[in-house]
C-alpha positions in Angstrom: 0.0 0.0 0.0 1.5 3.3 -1.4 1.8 6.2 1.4 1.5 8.9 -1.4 -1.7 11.3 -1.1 -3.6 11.0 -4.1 -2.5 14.5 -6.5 -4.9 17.2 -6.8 -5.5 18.3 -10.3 -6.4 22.9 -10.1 -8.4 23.6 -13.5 -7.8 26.8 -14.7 -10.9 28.7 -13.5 -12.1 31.6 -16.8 -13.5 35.1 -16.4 -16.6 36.2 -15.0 -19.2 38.1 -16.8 -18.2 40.9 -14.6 -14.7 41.1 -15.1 -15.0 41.0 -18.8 -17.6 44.4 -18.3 -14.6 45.6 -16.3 -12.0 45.2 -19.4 -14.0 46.6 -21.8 -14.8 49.4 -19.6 -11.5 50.5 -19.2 -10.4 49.6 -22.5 -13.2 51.9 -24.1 -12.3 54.6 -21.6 -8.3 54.6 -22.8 -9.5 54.3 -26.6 -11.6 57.6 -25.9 -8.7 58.8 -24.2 -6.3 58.0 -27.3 -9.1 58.9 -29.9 -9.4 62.7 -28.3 -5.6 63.3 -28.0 -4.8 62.3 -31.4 -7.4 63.8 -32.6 -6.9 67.0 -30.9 -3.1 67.3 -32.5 -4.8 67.0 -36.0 -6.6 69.9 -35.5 -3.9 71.8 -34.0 -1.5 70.6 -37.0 -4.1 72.1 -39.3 -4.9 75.2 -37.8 -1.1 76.0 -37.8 -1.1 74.9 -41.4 -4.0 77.1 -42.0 -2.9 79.9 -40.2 1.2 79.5 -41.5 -0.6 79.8 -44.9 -2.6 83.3 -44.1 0.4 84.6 -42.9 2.5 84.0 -46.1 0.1 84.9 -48.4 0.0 88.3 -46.1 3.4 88.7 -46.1 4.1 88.2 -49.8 1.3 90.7 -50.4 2.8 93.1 -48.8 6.1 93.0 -49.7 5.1 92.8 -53.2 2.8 96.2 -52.4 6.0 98.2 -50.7 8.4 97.3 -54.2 5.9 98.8 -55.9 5.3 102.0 -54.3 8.8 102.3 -53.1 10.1 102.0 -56.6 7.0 105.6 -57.7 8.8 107.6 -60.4 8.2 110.7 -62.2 5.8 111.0 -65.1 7.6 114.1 -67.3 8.1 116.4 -63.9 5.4 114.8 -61.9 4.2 112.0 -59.9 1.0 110.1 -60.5 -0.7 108.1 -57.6 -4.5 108.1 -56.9 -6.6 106.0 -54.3 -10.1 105.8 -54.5 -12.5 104.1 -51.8 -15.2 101.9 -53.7 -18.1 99.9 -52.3 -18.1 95.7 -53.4 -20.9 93.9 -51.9 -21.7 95.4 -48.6 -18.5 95.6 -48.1 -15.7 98.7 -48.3 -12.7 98.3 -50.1 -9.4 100.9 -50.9 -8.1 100.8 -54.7 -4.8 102.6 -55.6 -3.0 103.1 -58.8 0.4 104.5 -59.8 3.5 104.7 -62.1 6.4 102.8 -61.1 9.6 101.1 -62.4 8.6 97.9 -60.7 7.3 96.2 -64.0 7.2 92.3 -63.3 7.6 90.5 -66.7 6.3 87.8 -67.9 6.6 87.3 -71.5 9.6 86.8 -73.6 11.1 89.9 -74.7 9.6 92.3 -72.5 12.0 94.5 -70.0 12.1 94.3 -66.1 12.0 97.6 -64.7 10.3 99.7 -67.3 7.4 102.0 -66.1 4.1 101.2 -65.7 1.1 101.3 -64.7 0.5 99.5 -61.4 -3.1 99.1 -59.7 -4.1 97.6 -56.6 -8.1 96.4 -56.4 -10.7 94.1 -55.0 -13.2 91.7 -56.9 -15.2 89.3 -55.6 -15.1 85.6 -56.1 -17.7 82.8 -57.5 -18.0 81.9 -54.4 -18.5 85.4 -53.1 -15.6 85.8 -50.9 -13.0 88.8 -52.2 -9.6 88.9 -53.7 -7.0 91.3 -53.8 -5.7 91.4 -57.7 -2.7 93.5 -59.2 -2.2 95.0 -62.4 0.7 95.7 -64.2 0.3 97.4 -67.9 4.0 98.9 -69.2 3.2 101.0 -71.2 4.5 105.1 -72.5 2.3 107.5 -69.8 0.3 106.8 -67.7 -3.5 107.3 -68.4 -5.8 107.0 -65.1 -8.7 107.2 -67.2 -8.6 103.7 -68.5 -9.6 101.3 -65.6 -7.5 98.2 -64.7 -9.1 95.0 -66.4 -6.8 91.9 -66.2 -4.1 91.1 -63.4 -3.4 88.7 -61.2 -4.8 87.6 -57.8 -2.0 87.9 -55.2 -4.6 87.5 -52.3 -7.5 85.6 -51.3 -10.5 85.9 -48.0 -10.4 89.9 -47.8 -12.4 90.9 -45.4 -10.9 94.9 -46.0 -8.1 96.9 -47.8 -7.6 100.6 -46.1 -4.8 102.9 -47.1 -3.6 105.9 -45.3 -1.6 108.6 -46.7 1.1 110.9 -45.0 2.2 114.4 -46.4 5.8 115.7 -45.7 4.3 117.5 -42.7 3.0 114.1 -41.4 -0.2 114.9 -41.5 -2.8 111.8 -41.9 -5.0 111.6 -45.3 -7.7 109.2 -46.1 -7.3 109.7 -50.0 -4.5 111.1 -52.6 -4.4 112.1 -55.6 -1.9 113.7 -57.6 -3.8 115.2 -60.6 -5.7 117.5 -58.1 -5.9 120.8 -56.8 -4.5 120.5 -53.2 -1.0 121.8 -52.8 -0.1 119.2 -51.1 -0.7 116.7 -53.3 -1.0 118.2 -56.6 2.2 116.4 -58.6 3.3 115.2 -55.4 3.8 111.6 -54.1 2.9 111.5 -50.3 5.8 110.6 -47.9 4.8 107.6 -46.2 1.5 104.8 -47.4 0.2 102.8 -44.3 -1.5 99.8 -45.9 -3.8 97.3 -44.4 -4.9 94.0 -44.8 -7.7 92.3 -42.6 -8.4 88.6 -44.1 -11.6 86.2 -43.1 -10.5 83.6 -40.1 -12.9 80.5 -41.0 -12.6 79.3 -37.3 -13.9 82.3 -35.8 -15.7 85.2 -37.9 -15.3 87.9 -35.3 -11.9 87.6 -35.1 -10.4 88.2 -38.5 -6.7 88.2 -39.5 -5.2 91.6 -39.5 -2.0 93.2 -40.9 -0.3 96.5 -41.8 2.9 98.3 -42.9 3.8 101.3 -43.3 5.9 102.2 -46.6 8.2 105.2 -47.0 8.2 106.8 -50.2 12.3 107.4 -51.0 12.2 109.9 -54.3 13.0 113.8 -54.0 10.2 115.9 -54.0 
C-alpha cells in the first residue's frame, strides 16, 4: 500500500461576466482617451497649417505692395498716384494706382523695370468671398482714365483693404491724388503709405486676421 496522497489536479478557472464588463470598460475609456488626444493634435496641425498659410500669403502681399510703391517715379516732372475708396458687396474696399519702375515681366522679350502702370483692387469671387488682384500694364504715360481690367490675384479671403496717406508734414490723409488741386498733393507723391490687410478667419468670424505696414516713399520731392 503506497503512502503517497492522491494528486490534486487545479483547473484553470475563466473570467466572469463581470470582469469582462470591467475590461472593456477600461479599454473603451483609454481608446476615448487616445481617440481625443490624437485627434486634438490634427486639428492643431491644421490650424497652424491654415494659419502658417494666411500669414505668407500676407506677407508676400505686402512686400510685393511696398516694391511697388517704393520704386514711384516721375511722369515728365510729376508723380501720379491716386486711391479711390469703392463699395463691393456690402463691403468697403481701398483701390490705388500708380507709375512705377517695378514692372514684373512675364513674357519673352519684355524689360524688367520699365514704367508702368501698377493698380491695386478688389473683386469678388464665385463663391462670393473677395480677392485682392494686381495689375501691371507697361506702357509710354500713364492714363488714369482707363480702368484696370486683367491682373493677377495675389490674395485671397479679404475681409478689407484701407490705405492711409502721410504728407511731408506728417499729417494723416484718407485719399490722394496727384492730378488734383491740393498743394499738397498736386504732382506730389505722399511721404509715407500705411497699408492694411484684414483677411476672413474660417474658425472664428469675429476675429479676422489683420496686418499692416507702413511704406516710406524714398524719391525727391
Amino acid at each position: 500500500m503506497s503512502d503517497r496522497l492522491p494528486a490534486h489536479h487545479s483547473c484553470p478557472r475563466g473570467f466572469t461576466l463581470l470582469e469582462l464588463l470591467i475590461a472593456i470598460s477600461i479599454l473603451g475609456v483609454v481608446l476615448t482617451t487616445i481617440y481625443a488626444a490624437y485627434s486634438g493634435v490634427l486639428t492643431n496641425i491644421r490650424e497652424l497649417g491654415e494659419d502658417s498659410r494666411i500669414y505668407q500669403m500676407a506677407r508676400v502681399t505686402l512686400d510685393r505692395m511696398s516694391r511697388d510703391l517704393t520704386s514711384l517715379q516721375r511722369s515728365k516732372d510729376a508723380f501720379v498716384l491716386q486711391s479711390e475708396d469703392g463699395t463691393i458687396g456690402k463691403r468697403n474696399f481701398g483701390a490705388i494706382t500708380f507709375w512705377s519702375a517695378a514692372h514684373l515681366v512675364f513674357d519673352e522679350g519684355e524689360v524688367s523695370g520699365t514704367p508702368a502702370e501698377i493698380s491695386y483692387f478688389v473683386r469678388e469671387d464665385k463663391n462670393g468671398g473677395f480677392s485682392l488682384w494686381r495689375s501691371d500694364v507697361a506702357r509710354a504715360k500713364p492714363d488714369l482714365n482707363k480702368k484696370a481690367e486683367g491682373g493677377i490675384i495675389i490674395c485671397q479671403n479679404l475681409q478689407s483693404l484701407n490705405f492711409k496717406f502721410y504728407n511731408e508734414s506728417g499729417d494723416e490723409q484718407d485719399s490722394w491724388d496727384t492730378e488734383s488741386s491740393s498743394e499738397s498733393q498736386k504732382g506730389r507723391p505722399p511721404a509715407m503709405v500705411q497699408i492694411e490687410l484684414i483677411l476672413a478667419n474660417a474658425r472664428d468670424a469675429d476675429k479676422p486676421y489683420r496686418f499692416a505696414t507702413k511704406v516710406f516713399i524714398p524719391v525727391k520731392k
